[in-house]
PyMOL Python script that loads the backbone (N, CA, C, O; Angstrom):
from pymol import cmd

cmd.read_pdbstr("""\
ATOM      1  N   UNK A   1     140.216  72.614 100.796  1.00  0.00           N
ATOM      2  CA  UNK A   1     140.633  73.314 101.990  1.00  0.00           C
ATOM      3  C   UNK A   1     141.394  72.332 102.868  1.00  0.00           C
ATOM      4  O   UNK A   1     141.006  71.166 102.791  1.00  0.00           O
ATOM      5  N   UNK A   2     142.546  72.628 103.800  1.00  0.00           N
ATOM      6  CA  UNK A   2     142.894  72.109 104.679  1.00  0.00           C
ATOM      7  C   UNK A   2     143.312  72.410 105.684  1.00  0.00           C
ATOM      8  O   UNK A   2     143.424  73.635 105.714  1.00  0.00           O
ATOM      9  N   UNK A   3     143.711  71.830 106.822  1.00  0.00           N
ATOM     10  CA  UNK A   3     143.432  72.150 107.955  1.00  0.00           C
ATOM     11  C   UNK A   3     144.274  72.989 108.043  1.00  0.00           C
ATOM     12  O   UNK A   3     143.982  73.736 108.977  1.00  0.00           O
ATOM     13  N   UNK A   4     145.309  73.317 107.498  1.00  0.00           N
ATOM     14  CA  UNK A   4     146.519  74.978 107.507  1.00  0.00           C
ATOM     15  C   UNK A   4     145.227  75.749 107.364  1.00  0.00           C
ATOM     16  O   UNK A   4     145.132  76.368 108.424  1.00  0.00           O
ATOM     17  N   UNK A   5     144.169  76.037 106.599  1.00  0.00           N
ATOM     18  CA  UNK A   5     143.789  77.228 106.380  1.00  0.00           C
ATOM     19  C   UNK A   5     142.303  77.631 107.417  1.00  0.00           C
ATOM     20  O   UNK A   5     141.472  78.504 107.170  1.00  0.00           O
ATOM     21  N   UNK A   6     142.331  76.456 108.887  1.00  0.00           N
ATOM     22  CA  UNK A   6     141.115  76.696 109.231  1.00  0.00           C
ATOM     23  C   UNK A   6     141.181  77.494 110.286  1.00  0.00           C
ATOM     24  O   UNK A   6     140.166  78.135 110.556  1.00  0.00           O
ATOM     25  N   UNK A   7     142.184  77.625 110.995  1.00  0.00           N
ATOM     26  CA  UNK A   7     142.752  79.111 112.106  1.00  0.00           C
ATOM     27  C   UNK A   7     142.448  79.994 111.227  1.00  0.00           C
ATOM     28  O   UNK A   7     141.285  80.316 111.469  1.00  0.00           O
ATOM     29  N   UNK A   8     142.826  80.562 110.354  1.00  0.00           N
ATOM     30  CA  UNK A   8     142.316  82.181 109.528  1.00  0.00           C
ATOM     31  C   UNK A   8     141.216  82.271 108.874  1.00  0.00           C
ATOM     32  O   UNK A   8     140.765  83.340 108.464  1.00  0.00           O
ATOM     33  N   UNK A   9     140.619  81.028 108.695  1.00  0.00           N
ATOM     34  CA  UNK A   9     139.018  81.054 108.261  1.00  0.00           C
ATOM     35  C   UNK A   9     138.377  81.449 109.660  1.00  0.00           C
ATOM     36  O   UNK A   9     137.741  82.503 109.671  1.00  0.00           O
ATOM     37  N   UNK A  10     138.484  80.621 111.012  1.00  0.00           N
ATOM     38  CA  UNK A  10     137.902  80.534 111.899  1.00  0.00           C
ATOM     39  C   UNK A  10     138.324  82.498 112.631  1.00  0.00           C
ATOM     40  O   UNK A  10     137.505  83.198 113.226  1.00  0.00           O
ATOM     41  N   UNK A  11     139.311  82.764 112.411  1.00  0.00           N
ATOM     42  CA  UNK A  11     139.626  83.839 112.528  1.00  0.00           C
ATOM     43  C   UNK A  11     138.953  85.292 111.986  1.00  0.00           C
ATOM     44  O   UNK A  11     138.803  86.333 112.624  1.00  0.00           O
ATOM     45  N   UNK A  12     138.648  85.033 110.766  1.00  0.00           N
ATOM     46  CA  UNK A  12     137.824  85.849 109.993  1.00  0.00           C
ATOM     47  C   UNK A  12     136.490  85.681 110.412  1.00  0.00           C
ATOM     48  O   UNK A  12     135.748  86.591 110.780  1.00  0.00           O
ATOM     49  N   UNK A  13     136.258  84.683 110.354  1.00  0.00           N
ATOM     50  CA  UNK A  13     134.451  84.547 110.758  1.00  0.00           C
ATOM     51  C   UNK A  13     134.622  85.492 112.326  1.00  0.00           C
ATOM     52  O   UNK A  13     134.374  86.697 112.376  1.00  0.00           O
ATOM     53  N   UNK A  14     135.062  84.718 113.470  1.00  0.00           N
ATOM     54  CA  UNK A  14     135.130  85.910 114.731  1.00  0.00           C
ATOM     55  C   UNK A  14     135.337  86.983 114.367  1.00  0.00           C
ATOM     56  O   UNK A  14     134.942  87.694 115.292  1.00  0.00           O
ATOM     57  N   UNK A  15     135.777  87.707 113.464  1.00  0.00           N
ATOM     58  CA  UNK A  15     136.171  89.066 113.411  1.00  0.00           C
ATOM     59  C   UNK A  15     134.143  89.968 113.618  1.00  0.00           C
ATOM     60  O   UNK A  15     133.208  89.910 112.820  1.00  0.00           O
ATOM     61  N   UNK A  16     134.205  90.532 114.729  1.00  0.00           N
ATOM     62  CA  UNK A  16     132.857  91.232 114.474  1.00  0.00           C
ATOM     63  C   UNK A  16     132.510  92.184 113.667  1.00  0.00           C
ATOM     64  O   UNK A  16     131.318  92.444 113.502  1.00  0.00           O
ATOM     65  N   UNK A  17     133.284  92.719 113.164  1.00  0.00           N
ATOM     66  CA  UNK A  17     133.632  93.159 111.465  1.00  0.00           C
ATOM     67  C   UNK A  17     132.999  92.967 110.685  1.00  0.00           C
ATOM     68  O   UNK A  17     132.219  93.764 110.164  1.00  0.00           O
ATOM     69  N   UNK A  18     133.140  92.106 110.474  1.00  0.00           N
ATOM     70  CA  UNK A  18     132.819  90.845 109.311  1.00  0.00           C
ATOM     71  C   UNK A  18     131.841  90.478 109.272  1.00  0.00           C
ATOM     72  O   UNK A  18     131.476  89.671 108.417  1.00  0.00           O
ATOM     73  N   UNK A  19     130.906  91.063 110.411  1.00  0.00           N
ATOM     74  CA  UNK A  19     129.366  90.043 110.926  1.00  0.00           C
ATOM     75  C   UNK A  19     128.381  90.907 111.002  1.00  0.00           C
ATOM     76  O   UNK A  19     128.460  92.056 111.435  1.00  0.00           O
ATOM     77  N   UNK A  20     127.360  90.318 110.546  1.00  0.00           N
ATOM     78  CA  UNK A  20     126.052  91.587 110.490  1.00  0.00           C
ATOM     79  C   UNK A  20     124.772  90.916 111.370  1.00  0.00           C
ATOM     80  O   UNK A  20     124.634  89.736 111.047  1.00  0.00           O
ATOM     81  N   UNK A  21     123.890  91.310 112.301  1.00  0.00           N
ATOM     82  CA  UNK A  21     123.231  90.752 112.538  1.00  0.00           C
ATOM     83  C   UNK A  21     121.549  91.601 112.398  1.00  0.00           C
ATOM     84  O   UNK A  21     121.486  92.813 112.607  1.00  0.00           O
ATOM     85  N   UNK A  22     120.348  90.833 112.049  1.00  0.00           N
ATOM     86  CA  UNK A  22     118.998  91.385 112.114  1.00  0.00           C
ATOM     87  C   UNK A  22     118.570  90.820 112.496  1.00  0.00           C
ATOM     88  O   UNK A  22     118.915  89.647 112.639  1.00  0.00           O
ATOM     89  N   UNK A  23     117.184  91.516 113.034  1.00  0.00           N
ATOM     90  CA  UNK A  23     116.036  90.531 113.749  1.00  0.00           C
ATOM     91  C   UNK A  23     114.916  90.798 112.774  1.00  0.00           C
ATOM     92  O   UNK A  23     114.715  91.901 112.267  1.00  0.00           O
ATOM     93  N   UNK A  24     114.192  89.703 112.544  1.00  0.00           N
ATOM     94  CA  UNK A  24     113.154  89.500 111.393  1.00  0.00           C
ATOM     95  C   UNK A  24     111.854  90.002 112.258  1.00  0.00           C
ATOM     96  O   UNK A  24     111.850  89.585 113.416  1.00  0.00           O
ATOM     97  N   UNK A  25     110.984  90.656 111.956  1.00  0.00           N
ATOM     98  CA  UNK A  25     110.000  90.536 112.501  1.00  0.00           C
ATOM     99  C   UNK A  25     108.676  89.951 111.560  1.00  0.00           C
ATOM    100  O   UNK A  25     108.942  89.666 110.392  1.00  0.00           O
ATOM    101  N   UNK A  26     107.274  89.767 112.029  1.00  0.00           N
ATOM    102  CA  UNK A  26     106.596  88.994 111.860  1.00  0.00           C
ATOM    103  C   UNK A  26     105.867  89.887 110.211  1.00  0.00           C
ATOM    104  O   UNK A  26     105.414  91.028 110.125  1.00  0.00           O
ATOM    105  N   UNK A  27     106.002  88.895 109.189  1.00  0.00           N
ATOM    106  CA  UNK A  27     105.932  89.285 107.801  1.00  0.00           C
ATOM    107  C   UNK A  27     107.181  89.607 107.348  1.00  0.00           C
ATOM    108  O   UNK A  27     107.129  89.336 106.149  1.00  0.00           O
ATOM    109  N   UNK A  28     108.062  89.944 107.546  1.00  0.00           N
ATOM    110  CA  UNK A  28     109.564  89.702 106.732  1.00  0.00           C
ATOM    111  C   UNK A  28     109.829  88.749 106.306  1.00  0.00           C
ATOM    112  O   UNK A  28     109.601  87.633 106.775  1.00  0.00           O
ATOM    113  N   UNK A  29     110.532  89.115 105.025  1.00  0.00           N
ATOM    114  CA  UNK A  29     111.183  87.879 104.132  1.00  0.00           C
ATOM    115  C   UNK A  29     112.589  88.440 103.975  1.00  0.00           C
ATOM    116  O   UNK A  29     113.073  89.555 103.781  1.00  0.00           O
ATOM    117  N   UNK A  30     113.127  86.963 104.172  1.00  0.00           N
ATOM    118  CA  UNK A  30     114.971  87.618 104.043  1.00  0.00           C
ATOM    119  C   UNK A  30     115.017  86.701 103.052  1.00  0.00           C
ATOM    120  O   UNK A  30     114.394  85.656 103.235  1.00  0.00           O
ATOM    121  N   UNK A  31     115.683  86.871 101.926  1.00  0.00           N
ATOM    122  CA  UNK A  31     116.184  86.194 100.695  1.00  0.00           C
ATOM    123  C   UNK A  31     117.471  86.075 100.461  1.00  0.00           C
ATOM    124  O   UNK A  31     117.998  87.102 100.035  1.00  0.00           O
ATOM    125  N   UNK A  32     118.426  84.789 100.655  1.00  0.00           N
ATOM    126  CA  UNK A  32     119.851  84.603 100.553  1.00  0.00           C
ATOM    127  C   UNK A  32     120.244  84.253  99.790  1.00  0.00           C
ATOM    128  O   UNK A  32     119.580  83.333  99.312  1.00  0.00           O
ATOM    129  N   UNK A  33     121.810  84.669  98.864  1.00  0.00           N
ATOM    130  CA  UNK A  33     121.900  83.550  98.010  1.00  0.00           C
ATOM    131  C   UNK A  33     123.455  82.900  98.673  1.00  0.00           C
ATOM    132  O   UNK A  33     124.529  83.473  98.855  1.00  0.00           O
ATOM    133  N   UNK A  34     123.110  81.730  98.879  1.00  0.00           N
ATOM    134  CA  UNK A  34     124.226  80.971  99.646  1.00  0.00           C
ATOM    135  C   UNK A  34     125.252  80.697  98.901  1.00  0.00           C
ATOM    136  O   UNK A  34     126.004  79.976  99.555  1.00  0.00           O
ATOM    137  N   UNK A  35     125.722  80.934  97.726  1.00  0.00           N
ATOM    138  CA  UNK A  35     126.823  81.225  96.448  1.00  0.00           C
ATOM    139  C   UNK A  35     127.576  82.343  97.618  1.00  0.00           C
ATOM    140  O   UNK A  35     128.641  82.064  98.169  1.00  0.00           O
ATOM    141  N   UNK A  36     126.955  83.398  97.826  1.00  0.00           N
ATOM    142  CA  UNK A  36     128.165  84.346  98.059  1.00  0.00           C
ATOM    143  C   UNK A  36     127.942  84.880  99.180  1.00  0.00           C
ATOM    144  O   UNK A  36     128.476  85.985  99.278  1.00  0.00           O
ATOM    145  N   UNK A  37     126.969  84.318 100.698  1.00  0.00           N
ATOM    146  CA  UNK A  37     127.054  84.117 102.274  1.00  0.00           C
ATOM    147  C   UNK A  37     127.537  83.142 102.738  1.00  0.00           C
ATOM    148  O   UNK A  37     127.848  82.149 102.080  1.00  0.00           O
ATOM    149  N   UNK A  38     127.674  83.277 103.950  1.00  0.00           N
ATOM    150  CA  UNK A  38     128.063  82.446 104.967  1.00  0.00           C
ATOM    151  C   UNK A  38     127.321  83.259 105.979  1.00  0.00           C
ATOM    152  O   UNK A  38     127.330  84.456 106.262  1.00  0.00           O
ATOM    153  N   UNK A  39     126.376  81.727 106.643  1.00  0.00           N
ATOM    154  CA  UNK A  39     125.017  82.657 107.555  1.00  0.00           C
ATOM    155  C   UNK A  39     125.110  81.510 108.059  1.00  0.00           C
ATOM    156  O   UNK A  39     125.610  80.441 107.707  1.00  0.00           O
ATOM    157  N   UNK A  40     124.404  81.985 109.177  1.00  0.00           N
ATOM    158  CA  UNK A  40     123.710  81.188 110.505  1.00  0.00           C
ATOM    159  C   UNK A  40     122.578  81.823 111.155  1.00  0.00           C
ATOM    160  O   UNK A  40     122.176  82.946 110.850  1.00  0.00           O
ATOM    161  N   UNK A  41     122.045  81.051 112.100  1.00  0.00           N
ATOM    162  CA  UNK A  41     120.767  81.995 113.089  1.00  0.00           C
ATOM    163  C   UNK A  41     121.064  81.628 114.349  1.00  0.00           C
ATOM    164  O   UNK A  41     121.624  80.549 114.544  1.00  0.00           O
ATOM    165  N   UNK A  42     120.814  82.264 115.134  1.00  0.00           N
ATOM    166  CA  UNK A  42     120.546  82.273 116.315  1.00  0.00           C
ATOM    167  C   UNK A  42     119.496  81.309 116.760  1.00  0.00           C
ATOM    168  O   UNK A  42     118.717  80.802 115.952  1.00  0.00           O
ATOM    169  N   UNK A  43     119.460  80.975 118.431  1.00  0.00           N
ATOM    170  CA  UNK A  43     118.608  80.393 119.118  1.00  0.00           C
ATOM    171  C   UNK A  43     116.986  80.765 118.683  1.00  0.00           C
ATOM    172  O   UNK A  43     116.816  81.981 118.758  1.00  0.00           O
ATOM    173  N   UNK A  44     116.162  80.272 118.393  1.00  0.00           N
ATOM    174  CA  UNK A  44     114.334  80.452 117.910  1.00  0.00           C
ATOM    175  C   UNK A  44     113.668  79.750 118.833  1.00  0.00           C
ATOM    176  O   UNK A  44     113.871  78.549 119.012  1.00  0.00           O
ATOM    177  N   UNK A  45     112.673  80.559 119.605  1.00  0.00           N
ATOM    178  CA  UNK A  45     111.541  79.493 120.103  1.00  0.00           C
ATOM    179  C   UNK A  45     110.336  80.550 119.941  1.00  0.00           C
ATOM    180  O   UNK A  45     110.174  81.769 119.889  1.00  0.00           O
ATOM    181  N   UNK A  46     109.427  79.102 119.883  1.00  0.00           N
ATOM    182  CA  UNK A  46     108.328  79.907 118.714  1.00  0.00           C
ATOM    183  C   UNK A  46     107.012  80.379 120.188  1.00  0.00           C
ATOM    184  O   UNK A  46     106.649  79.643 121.105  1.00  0.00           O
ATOM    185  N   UNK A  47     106.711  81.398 119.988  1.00  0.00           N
ATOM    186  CA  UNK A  47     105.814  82.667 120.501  1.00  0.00           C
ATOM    187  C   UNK A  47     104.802  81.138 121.207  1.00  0.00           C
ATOM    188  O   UNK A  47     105.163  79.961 121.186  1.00  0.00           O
ATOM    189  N   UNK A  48     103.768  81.594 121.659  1.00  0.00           N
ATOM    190  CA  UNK A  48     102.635  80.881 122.187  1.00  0.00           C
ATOM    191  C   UNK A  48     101.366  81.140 120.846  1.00  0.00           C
ATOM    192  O   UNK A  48     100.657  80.348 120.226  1.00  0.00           O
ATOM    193  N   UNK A  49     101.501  82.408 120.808  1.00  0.00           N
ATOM    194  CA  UNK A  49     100.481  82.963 119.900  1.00  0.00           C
ATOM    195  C   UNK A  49     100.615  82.770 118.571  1.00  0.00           C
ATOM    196  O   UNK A  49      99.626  82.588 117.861  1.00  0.00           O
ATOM    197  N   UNK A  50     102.283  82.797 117.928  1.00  0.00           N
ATOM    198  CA  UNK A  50     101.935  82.634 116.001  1.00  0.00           C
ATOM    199  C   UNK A  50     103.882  81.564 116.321  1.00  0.00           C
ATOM    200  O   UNK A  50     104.719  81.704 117.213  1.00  0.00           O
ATOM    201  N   UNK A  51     103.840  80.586 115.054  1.00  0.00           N
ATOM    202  CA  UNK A  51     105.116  79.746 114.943  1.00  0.00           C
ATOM    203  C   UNK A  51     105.550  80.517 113.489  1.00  0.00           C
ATOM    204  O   UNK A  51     104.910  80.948 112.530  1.00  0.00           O
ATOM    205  N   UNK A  52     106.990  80.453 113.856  1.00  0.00           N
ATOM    206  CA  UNK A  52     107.703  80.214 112.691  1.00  0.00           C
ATOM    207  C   UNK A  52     107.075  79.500 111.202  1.00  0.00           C
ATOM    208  O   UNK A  52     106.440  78.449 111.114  1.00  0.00           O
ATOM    209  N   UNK A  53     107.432  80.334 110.212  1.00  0.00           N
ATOM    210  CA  UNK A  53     107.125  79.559 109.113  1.00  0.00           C
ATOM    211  C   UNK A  53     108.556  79.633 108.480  1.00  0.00           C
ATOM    212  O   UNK A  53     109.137  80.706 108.646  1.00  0.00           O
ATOM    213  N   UNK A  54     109.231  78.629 107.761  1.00  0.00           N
ATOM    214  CA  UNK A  54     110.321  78.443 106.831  1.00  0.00           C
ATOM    215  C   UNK A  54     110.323  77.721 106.085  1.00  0.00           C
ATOM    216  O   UNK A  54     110.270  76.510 106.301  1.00  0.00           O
ATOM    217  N   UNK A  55     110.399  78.389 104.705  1.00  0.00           N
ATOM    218  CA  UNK A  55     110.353  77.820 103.562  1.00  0.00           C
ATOM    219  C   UNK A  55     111.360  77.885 102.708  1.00  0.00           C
ATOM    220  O   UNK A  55     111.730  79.029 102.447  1.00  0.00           O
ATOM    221  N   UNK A  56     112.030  76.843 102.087  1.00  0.00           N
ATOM    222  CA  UNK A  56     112.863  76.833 101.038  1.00  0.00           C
ATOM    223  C   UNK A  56     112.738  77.176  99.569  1.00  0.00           C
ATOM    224  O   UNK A  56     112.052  76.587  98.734  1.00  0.00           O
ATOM    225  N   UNK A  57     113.122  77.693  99.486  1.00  0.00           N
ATOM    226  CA  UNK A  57     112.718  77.847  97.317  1.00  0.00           C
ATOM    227  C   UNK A  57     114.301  78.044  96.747  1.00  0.00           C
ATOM    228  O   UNK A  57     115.069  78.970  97.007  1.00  0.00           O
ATOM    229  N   UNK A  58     114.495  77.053  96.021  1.00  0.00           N
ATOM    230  CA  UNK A  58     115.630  76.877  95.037  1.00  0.00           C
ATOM    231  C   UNK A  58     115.466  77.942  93.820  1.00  0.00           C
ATOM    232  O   UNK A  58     114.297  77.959  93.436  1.00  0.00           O
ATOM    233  N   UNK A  59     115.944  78.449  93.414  1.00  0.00           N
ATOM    234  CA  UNK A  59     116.348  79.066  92.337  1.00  0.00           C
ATOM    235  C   UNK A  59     117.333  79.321  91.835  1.00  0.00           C
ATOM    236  O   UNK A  59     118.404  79.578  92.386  1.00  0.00           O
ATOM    237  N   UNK A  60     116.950  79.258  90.083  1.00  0.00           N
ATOM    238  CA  UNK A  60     118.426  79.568  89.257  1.00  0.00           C
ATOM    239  C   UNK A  60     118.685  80.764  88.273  1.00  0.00           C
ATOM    240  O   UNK A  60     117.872  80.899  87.359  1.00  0.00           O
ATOM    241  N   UNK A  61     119.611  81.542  88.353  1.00  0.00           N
ATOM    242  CA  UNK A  61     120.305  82.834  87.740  1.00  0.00           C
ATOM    243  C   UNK A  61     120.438  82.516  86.853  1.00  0.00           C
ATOM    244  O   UNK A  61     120.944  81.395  86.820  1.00  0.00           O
ATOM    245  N   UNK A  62     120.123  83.174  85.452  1.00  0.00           N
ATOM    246  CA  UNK A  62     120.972  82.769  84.319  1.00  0.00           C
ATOM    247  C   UNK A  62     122.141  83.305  84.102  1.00  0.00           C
ATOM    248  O   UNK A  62     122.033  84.531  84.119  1.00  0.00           O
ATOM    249  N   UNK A  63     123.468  82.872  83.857  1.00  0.00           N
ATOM    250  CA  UNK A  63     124.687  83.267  83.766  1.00  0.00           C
ATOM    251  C   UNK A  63     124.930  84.544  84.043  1.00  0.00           C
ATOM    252  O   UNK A  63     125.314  85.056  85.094  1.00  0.00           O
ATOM    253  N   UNK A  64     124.603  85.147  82.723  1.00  0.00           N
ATOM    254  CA  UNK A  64     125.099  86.491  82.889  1.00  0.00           C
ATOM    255  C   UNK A  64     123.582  87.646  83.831  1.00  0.00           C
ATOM    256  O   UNK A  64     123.051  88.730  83.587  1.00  0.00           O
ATOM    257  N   UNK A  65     123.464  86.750  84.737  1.00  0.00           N
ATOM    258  CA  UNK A  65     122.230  87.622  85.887  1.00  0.00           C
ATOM    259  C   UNK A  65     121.313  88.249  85.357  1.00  0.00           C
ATOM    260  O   UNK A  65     120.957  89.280  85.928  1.00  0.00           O
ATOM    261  N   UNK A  66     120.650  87.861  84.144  1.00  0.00           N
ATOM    262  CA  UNK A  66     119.646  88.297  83.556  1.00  0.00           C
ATOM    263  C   UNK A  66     118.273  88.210  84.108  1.00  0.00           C
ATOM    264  O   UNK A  66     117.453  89.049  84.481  1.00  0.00           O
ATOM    265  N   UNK A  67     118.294  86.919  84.036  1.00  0.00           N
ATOM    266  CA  UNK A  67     116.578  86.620  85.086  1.00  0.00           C
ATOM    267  C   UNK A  67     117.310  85.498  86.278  1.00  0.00           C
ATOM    268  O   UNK A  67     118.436  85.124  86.608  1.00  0.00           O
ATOM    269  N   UNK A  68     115.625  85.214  86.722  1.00  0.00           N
ATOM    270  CA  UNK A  68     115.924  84.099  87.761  1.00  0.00           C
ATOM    271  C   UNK A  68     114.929  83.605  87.494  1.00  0.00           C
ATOM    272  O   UNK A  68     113.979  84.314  87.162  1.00  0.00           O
ATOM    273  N   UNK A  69     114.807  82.077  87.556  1.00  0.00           N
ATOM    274  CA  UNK A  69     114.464  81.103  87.338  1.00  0.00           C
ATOM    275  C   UNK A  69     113.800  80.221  88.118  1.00  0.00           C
ATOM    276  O   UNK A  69     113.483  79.118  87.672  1.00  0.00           O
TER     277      UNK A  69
END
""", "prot")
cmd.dss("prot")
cmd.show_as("cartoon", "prot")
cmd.util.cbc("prot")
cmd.orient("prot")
């Protein structure tokens, strides 16, 4: 990438179009696969009563999306 192409990247991302937003509530699991998002979060501060939990788990597809791994 170079810097010619970061006005119409930066352009696309602002588009509110383009942008989806949810709020998780307490027991939801959101599962991403960062291959084919582009995500962020918002500001978090954690309750008095229960914190945030976040956990990572790697996983792998087999090619042709058969299982996961």
């Amino acid at each position: 990438m170079t810097t010619d192409t970061t006005p119409a990247i930066d352009a696309a991302l602002a588009n509110p179009e383009a942008q989806s937003q949810l709020r998780l509530r307490s027991g939801d699991l959101l599962c991403v696969n960062n291959h084919r998002f582009l995500h962020a979060r918002g500001q978090f501060s954690d309750d008095t009563d229960e914190n945030r939990l976040l956990l990572r788990v790697w996983l792998a597809v087999d090619p042709d999306g058969s299982a996961v791994r």
